[in-house]
C-alpha positions in Angstrom: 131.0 117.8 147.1 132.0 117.9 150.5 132.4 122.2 151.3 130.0 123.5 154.3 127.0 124.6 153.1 127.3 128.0 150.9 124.1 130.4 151.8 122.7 132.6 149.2 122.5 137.0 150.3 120.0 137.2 147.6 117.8 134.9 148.4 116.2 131.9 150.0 117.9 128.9 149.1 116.8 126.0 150.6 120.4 124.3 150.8 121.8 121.3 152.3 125.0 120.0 150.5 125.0 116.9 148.9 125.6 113.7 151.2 124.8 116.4 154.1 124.1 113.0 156.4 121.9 112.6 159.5 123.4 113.1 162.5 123.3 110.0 164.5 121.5 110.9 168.2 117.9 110.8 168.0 115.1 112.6 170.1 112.4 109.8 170.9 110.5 112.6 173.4 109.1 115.3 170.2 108.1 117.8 172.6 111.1 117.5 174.9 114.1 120.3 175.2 116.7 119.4 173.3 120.4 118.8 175.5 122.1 119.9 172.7 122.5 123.7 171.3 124.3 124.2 168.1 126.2 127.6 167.6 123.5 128.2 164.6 120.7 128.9 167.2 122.2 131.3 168.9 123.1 133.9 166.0 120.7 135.4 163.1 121.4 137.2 160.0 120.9 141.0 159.7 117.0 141.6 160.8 116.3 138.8 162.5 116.2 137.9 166.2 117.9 135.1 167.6 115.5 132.3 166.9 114.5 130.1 169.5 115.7 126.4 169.8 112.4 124.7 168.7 109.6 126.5 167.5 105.9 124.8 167.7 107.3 122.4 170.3 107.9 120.6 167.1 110.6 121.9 164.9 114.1 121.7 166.4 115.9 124.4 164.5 119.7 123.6 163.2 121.2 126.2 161.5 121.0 128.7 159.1 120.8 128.0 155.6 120.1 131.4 153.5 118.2 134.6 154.1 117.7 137.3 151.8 115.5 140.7 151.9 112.0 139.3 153.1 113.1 136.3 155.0 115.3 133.0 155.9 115.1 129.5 155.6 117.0 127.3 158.3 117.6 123.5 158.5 115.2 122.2 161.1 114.4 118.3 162.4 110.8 118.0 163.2 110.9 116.1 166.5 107.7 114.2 165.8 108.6 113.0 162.8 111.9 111.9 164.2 109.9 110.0 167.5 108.1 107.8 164.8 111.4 106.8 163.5 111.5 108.8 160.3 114.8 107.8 158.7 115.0 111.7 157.3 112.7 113.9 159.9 114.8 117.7 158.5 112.9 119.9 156.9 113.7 123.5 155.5 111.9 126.3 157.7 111.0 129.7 156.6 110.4 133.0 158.3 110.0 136.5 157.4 112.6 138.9 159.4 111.5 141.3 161.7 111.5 144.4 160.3 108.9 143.0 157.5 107.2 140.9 160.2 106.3 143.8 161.6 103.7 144.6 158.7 100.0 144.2 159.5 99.3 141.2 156.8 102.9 140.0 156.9 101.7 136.5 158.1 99.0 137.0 155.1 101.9 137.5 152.6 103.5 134.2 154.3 100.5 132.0 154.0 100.1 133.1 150.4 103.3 132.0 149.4 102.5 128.7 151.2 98.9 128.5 149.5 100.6 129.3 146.2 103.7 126.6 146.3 101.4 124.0 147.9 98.3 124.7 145.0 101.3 123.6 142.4 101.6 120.3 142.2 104.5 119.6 139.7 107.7 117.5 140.0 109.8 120.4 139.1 108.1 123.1 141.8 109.2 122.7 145.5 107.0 120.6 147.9 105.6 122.6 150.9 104.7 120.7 154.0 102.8 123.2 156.0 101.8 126.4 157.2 102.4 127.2 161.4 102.4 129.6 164.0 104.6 129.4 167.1 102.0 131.8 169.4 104.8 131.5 172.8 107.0 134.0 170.2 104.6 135.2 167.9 106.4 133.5 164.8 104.7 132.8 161.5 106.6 129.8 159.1 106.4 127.6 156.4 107.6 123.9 156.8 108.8 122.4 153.3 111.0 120.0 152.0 114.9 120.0 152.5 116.7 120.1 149.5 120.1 118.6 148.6 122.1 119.8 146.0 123.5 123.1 144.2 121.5 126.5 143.0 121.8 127.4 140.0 124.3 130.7 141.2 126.2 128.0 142.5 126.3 125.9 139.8 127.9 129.0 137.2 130.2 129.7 140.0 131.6 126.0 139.1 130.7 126.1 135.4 131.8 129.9 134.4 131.7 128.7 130.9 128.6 127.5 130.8 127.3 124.2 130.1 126.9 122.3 126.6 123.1 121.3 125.3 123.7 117.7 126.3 123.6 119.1 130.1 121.5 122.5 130.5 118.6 120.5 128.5 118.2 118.8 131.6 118.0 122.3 133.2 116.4 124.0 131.2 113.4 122.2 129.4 112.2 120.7 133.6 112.2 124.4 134.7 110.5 125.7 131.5 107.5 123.0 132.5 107.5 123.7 135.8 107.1 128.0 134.8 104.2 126.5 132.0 102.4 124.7 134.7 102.2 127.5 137.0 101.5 129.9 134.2 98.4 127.9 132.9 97.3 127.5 136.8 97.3 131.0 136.8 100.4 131.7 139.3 103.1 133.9 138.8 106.4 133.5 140.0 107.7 136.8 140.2 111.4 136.1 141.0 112.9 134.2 138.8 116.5 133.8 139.3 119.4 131.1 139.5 119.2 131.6 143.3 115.5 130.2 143.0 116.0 127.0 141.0 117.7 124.6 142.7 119.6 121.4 140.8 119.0 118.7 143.5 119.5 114.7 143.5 115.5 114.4 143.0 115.6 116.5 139.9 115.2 120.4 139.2 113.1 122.3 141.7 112.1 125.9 141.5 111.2 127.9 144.4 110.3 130.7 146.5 106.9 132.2 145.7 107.4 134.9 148.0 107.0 137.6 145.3 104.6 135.9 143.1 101.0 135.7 142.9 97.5 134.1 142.2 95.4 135.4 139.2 92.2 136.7 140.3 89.8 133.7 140.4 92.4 131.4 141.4 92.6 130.4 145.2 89.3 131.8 145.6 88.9 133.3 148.9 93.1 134.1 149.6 93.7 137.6 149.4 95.3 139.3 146.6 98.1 141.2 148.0 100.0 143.5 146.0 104.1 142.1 146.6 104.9 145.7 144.9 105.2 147.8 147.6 107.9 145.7 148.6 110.4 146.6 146.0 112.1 143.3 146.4 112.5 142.4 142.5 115.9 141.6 141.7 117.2 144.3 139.2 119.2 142.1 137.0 116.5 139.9 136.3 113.2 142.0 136.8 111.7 143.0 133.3 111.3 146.7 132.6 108.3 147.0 133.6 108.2 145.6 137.1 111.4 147.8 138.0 109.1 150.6 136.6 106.2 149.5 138.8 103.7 148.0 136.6 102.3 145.1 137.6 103.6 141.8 137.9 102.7 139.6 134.7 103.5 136.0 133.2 105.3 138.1 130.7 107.7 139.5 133.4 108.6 135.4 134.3 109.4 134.8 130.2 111.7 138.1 130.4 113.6 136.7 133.8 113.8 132.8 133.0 115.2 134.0 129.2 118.4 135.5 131.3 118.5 132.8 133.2 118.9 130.2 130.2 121.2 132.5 128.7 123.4 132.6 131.5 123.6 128.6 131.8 124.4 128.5 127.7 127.1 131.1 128.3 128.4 131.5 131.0 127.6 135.3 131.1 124.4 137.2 131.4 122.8 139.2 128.8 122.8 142.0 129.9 125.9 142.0 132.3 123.8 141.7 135.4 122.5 145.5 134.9 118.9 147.0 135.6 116.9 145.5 132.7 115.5 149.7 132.1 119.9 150.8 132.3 120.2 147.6 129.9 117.4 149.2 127.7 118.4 152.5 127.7 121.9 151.6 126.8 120.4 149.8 123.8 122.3 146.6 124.6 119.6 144.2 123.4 120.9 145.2 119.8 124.4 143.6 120.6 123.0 140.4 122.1 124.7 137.5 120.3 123.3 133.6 120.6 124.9 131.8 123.9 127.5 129.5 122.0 125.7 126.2 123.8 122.3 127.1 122.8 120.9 124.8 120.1 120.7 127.2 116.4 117.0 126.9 116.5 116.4 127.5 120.1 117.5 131.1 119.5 114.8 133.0 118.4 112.9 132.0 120.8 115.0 132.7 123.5 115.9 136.1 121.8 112.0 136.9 121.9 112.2 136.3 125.5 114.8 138.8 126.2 112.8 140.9 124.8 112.6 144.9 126.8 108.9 145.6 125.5 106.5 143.6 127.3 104.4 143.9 124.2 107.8 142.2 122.2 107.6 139.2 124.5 105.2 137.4 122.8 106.4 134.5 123.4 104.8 131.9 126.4 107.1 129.3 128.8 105.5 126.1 126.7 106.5 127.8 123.5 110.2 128.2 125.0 110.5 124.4 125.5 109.1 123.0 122.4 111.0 125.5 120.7 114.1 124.0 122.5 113.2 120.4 121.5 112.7 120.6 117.9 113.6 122.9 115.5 109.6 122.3 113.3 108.1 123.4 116.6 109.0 126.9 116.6 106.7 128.9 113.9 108.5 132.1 114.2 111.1 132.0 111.6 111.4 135.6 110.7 114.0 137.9 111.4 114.0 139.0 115.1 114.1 142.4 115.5 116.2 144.4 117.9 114.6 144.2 121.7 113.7 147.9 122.2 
């Protein structure tokens, strides 16, 4: 693909396109001005300042690559990296936006989401390079590794149809490990969406753990903050009960990575994009027919995971995938009942 790169409203997609090459003048002095400004620095998305041309006296910020309600992500080349003649010194570079910078533990929420990423170690969860403050503008960010490659938005947007078994397997059982791992290391995503997955040339990544959260006992010492105040769920993917402010659960992942896997067998969402509690109430769950690419005996499982009642989600992110792989490995064979 060859199209500029395509920035995500809802989100924080950590985009370059693929083949997105290097350009070819090189800084050798890493905490020199750079001679060169690109229109990118000088404009910002809604909320958000102009951002200055290098921030730490490190990070030479590029351009903008996607911002969504809590933050942005720009492509930046870390200047140091680049004077010790790193062949690939870019980097993806978040920041929270004003208005919600403005909070007093908005740096805390920041560092958490960097503490929680960077405490996952997994081939399919985004790397995380480290945690900075630029004190000259009063800036908090996260430093993290530049991905190249498509979302999983963008990817429907070329596939409306879906995409057979032969293909979304390699989607869907690398993102279902990656959601198992965190589960039994006791994180929570919280925002589970196509925006958040990325298909890159390294593999499937998931990201953005700006919503989630540790269990208690985990990351000892890191404060718990509660990310519902912020009301940032996405409705169309946000179980019941986080849209009706309960709190944020493993359970509430199964619910959003089920529409997810639909959507990719399909083509369509399960619920037409609606408010999981409107999708409820409207009693569409009863309707729900399997995704004509997903394997016969993968559907009760995923059909479980759609479920509306939290208590009806019994199902975990490990059980999804081995139910995916084989057809003995799923011990539910009874009738599923309508979600409710």
């Amino acid at each position: 693909m060859t199209d500029p790169l395509q920035t995500d409203p809802a989100g924080q997609a950590l985009v370059a396109p693929p083949g997105d090459d290097p350009p070819g003048d090189l800084t050798y002095f890493a905490f020199a001005e750079s001679k060169e400004l690109e229109p990118a620095r000088t404009s910002a998305p809604s909320g958000f300042s102009t951002m200055p041309e290098v921030l730490a006296g490190r990070y030479c910020i590029e351009r903008l690559l996607g911002a969504g309600g809590m933050g942005a992500v720009y492509r930046a080349r870390d200047l140091l990296a680049e004077q010790y003649g790193d062949p690939d010194p870019y980097v993806a570079l978040k920041v929270l936006n004003e208005d919600f910078a403005e909070s007093p533990d908005a740096s805390a929420v920041l560092y958490s989401e960097f503490c929680i990423t960077r405490y996952l170690r997994h081939d399919n969860v985004l790397r995380v390079h480290g945690f900075h403050v630029d004190t000259s503008c009063e800036r908090a960010f996260i430093t993290m590794e530049l991905m190249r490659g498509l979302t999983l938005d963008k990817l429907l947007c070329e596939r409306p149809l879906g995409l057979p078994w032969k293909e979304l397997q390699d989607i869907v059982l690398p993102l279902l490990d990656a959601l198992a791992y965190a589960h039994a290391c006791g994180v929570v995503h919280g925002d589970m969406k196509p925006s958040n997955v990325m298909l890159s040339e390294k593999g499937v990544r998931l990201f953005d753990f700006g919503l989630g959260r540790a269990e208690e006992g985990v990351l000892a010492g890191l404060p718990h903050l509660s990310r519902e105040r912020f009301n940032a769920w996405t409705p169309g993917y946000a179980a019941p009960e986080l849209l009706e402010h309960r709190q944020l659960s493993a359970c509430a992942d199964i619910y959003a990575v089920a529409c997810v896997i639909y959507e990719l067998a399909s083509g369509k969402h399960p619920f037409r994009h609606l408010p999981s509690t409107q999708a409820r109430d409207q009693h569409l769950g009863s309707a729900l027919k399997p995704p004509c690419h997903l394997p016969r005996h993968g559907w009760p499982a995923l059909r479980t995971a759609l479920a509306f009642d939290a208590g009806a989600r019994a199902i975990t992110a490990g059980q999804m995938r081995d139910a995916f792989i084989a057809p003995s490995s799923w011990p539910w064979r009874r009738k599923i009942r309508p979600s409710r």
